[in-house]
Chimera marker file (.cmm) of the C-alpha trace (Angstrom):
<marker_set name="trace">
<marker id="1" x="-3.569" y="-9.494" z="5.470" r="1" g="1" b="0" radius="0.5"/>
<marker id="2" x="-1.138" y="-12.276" z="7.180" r="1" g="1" b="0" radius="0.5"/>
<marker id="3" x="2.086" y="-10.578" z="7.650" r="1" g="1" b="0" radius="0.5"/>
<marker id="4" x="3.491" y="-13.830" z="6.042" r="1" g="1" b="0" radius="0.5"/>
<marker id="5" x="2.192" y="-13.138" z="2.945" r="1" g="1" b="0" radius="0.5"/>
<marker id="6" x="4.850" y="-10.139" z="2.749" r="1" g="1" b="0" radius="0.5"/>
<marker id="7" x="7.426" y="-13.480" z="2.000" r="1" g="1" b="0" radius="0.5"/>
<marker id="8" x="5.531" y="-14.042" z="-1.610" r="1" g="1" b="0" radius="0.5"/>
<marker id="9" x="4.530" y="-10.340" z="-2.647" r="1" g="1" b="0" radius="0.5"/>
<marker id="10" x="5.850" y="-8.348" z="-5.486" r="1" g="1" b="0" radius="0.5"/>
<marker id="11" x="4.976" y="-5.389" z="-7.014" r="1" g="1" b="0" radius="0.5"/>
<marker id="12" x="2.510" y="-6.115" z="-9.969" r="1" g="1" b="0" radius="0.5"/>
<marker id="13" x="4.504" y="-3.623" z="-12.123" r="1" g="1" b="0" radius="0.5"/>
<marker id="14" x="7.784" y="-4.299" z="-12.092" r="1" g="1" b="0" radius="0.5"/>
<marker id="15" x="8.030" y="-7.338" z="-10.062" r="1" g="1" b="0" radius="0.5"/>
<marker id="16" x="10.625" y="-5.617" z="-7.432" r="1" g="1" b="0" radius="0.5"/>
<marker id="17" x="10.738" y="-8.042" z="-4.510" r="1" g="1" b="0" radius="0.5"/>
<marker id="18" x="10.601" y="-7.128" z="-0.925" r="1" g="1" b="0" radius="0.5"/>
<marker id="19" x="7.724" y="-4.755" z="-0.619" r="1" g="1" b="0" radius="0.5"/>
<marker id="20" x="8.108" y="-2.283" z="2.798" r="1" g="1" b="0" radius="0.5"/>
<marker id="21" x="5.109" y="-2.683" z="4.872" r="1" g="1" b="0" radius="0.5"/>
<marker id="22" x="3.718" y="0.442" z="6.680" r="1" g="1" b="0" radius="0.5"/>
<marker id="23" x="1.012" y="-0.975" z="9.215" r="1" g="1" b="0" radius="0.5"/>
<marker id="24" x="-1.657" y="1.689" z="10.510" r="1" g="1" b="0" radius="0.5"/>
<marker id="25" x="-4.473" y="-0.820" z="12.449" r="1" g="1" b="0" radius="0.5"/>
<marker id="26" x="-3.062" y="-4.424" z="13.051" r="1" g="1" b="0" radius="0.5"/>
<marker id="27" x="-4.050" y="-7.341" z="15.826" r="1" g="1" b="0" radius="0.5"/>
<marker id="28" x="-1.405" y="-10.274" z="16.038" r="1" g="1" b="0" radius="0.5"/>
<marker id="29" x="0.017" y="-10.891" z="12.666" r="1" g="1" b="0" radius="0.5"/>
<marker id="30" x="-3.002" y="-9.352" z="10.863" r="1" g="1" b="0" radius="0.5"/>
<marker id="31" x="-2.657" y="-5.859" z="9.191" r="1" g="1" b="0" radius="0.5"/>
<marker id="32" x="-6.294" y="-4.424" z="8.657" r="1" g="1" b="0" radius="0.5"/>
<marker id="33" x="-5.249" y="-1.028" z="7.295" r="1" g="1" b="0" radius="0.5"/>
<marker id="34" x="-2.243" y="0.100" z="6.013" r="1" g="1" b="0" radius="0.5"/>
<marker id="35" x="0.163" y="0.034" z="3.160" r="1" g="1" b="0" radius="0.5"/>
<marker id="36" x="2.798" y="-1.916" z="0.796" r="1" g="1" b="0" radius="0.5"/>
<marker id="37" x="5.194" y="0.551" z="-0.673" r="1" g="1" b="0" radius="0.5"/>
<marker id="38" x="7.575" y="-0.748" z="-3.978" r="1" g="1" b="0" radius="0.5"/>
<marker id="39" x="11.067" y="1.123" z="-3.381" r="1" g="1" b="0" radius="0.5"/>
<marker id="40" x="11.649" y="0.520" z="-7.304" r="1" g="1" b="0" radius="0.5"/>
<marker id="41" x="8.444" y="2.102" z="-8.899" r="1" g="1" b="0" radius="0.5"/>
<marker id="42" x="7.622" y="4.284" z="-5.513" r="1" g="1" b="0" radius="0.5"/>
<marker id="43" x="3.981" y="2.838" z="-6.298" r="1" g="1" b="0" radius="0.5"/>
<marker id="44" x="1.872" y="2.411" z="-3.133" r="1" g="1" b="0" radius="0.5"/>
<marker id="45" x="-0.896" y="-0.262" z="-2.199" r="1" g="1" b="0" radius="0.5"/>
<marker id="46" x="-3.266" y="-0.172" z="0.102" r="1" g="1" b="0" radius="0.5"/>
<marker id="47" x="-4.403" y="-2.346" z="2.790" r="1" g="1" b="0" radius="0.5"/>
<marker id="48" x="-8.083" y="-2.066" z="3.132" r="1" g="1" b="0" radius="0.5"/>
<marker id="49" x="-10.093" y="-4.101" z="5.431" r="1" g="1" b="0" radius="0.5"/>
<marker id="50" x="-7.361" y="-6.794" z="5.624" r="1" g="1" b="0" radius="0.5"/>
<marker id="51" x="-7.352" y="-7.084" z="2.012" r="1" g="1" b="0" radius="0.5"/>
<marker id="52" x="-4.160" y="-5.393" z="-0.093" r="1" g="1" b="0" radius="0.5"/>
<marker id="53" x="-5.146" y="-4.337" z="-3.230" r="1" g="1" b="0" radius="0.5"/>
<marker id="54" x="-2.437" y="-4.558" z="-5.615" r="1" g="1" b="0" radius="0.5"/>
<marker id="55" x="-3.868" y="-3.556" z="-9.378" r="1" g="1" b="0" radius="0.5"/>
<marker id="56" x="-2.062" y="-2.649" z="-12.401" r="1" g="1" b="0" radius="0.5"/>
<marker id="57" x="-2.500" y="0.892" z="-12.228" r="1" g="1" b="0" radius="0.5"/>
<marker id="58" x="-5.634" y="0.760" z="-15.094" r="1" g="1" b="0" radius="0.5"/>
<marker id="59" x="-7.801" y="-1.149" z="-12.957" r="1" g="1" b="0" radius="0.5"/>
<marker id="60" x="-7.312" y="1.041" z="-9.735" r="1" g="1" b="0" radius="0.5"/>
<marker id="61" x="-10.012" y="3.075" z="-7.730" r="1" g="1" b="0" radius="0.5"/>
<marker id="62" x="-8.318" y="6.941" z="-7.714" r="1" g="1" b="0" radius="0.5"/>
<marker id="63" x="-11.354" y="8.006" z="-5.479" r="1" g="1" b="0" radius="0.5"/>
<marker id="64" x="-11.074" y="5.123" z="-2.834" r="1" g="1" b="0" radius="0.5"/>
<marker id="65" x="-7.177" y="5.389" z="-2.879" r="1" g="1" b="0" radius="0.5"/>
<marker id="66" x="-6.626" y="9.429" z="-2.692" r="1" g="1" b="0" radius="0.5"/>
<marker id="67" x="-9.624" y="8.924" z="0.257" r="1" g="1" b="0" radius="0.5"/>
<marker id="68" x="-7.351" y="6.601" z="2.001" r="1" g="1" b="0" radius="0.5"/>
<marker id="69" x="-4.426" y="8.868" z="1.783" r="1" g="1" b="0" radius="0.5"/>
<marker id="70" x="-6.123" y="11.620" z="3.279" r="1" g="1" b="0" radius="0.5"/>
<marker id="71" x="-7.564" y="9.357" z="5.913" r="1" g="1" b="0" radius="0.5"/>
<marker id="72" x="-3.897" y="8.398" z="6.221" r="1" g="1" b="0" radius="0.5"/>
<marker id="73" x="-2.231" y="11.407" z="5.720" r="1" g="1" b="0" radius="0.5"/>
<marker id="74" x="-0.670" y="11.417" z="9.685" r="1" g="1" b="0" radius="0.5"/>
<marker id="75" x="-0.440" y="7.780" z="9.661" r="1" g="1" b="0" radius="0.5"/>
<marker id="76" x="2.136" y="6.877" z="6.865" r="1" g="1" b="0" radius="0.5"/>
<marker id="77" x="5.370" y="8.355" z="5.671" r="1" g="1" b="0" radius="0.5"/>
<marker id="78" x="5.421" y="11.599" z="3.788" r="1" g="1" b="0" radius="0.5"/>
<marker id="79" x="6.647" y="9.148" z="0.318" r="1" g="1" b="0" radius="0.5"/>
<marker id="80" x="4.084" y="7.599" z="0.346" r="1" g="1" b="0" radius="0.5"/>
<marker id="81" x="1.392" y="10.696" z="1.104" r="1" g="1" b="0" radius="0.5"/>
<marker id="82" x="3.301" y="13.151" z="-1.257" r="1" g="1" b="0" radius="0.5"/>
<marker id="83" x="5.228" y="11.489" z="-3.741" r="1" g="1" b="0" radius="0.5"/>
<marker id="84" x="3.705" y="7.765" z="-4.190" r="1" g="1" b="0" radius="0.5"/>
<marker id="85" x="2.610" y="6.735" z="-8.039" r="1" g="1" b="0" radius="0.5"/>
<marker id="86" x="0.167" y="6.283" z="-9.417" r="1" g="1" b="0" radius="0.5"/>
<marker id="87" x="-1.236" y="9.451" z="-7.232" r="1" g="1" b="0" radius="0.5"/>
<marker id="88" x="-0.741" y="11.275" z="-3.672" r="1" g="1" b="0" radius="0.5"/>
<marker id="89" x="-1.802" y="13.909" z="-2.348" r="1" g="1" b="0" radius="0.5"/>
<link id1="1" id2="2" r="1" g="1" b="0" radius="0.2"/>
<link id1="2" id2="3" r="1" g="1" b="0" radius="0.2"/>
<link id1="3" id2="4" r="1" g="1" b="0" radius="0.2"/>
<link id1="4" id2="5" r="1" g="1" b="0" radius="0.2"/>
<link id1="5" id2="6" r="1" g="1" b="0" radius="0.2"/>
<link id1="6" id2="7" r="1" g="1" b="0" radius="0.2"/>
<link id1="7" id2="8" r="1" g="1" b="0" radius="0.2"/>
<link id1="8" id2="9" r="1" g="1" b="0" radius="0.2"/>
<link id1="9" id2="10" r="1" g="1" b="0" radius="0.2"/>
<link id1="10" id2="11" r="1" g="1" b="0" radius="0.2"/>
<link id1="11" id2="12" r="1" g="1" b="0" radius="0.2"/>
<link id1="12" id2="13" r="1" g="1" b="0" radius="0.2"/>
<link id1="13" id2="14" r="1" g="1" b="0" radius="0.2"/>
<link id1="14" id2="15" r="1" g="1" b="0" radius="0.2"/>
<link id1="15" id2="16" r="1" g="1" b="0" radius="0.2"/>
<link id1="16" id2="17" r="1" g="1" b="0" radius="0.2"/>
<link id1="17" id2="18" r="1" g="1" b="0" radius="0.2"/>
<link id1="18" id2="19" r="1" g="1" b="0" radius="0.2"/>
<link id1="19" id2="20" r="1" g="1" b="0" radius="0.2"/>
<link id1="20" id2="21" r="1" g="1" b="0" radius="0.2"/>
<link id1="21" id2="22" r="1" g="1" b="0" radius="0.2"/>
<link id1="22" id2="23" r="1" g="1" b="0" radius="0.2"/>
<link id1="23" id2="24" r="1" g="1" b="0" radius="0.2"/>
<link id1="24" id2="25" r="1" g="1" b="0" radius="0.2"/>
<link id1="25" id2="26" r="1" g="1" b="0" radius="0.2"/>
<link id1="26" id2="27" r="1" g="1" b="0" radius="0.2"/>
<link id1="27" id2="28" r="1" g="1" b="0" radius="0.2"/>
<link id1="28" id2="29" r="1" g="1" b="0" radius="0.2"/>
<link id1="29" id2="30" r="1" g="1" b="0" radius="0.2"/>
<link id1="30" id2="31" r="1" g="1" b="0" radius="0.2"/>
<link id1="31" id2="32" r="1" g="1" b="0" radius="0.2"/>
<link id1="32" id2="33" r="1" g="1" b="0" radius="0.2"/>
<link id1="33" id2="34" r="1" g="1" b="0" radius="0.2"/>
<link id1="34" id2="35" r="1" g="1" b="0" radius="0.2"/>
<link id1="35" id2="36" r="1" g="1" b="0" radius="0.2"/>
<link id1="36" id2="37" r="1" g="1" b="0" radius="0.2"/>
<link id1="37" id2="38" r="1" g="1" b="0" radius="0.2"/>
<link id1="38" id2="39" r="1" g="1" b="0" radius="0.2"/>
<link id1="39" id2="40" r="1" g="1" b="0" radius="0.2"/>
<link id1="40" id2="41" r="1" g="1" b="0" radius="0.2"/>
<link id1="41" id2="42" r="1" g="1" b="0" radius="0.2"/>
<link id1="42" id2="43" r="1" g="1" b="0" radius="0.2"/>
<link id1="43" id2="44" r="1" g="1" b="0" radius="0.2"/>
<link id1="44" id2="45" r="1" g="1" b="0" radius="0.2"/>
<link id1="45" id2="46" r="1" g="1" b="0" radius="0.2"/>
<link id1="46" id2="47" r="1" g="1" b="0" radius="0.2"/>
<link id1="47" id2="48" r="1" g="1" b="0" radius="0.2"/>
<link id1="48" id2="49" r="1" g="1" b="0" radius="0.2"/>
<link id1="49" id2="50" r="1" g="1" b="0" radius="0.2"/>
<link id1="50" id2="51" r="1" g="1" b="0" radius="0.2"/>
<link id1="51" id2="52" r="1" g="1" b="0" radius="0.2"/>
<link id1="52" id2="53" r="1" g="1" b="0" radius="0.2"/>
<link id1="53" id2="54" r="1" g="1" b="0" radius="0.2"/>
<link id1="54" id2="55" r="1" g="1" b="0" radius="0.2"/>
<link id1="55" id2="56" r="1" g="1" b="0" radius="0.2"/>
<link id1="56" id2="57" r="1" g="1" b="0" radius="0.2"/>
<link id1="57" id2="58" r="1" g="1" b="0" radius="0.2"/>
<link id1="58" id2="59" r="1" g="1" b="0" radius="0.2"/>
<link id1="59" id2="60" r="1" g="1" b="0" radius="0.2"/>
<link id1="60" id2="61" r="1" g="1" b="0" radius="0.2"/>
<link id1="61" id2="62" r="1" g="1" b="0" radius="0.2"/>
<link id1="62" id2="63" r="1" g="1" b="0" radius="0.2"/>
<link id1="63" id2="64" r="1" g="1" b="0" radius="0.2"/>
<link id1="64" id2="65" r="1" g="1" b="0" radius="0.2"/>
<link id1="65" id2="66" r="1" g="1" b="0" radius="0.2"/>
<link id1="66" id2="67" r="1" g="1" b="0" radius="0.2"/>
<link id1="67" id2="68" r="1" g="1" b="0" radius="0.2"/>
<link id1="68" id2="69" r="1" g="1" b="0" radius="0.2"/>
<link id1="69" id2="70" r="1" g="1" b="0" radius="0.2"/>
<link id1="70" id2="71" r="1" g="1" b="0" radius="0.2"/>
<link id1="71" id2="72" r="1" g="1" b="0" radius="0.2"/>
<link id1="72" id2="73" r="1" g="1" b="0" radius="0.2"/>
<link id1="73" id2="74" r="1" g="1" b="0" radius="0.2"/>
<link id1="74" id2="75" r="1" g="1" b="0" radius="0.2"/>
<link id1="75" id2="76" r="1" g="1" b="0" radius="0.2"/>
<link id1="76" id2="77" r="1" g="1" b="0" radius="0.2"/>
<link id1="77" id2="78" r="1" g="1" b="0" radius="0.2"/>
<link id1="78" id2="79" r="1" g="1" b="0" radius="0.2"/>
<link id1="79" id2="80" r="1" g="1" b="0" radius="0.2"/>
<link id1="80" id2="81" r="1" g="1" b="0" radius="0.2"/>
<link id1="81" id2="82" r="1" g="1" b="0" radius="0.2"/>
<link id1="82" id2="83" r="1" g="1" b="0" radius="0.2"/>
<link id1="83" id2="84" r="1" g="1" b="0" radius="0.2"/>
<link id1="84" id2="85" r="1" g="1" b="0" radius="0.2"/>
<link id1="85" id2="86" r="1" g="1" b="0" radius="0.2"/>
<link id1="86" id2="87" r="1" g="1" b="0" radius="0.2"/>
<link id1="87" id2="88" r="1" g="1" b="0" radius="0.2"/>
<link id1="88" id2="89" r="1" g="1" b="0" radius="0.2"/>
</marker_set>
């Protein structure tokens, strides 16, 4: 993901505009892993390959996103790990 891209991104649930960014791998403005955090909703989304994935909670993987939290879990802040919606650890 193009860190300029964090100028047009909302939450999908509640709209809340900025999003915090929490980059884990990155080269020049590109995040490959990481995270997009809503301070409204507390939801978390993750950056996966360069690619966020920001679902309505329905239509999210549980599986692939507690798997990235635990891959994670030193990585990113303890809201996000322990208290994030839809899940944490």
């Amino acid at each position: 993901m193009k860190k300029t891209m964090m100028e047009i991104l909302a939450c999908p649930m509640d709209k809340n505009y900025p999003l915090k960014l929490f980059e884990i791998k990155q080269k020049n403005d590109i995040v490959s892993e990481g995270a997009l955090f809503c301070s409204k909703c507390s939801r978390f989304y993750p950056i996966i390959e360069e690619i966020p994935i920001m679902l309505p909670d329905e239509l999210r993987d549980k599986k692939q996103e507690i798997e990235f939290l635990k891959n994670y879990k030193n990585k990113l802040p303890e809201k996000i790990i322990s208290e994030a919606n839809p899940w944490h650890l």
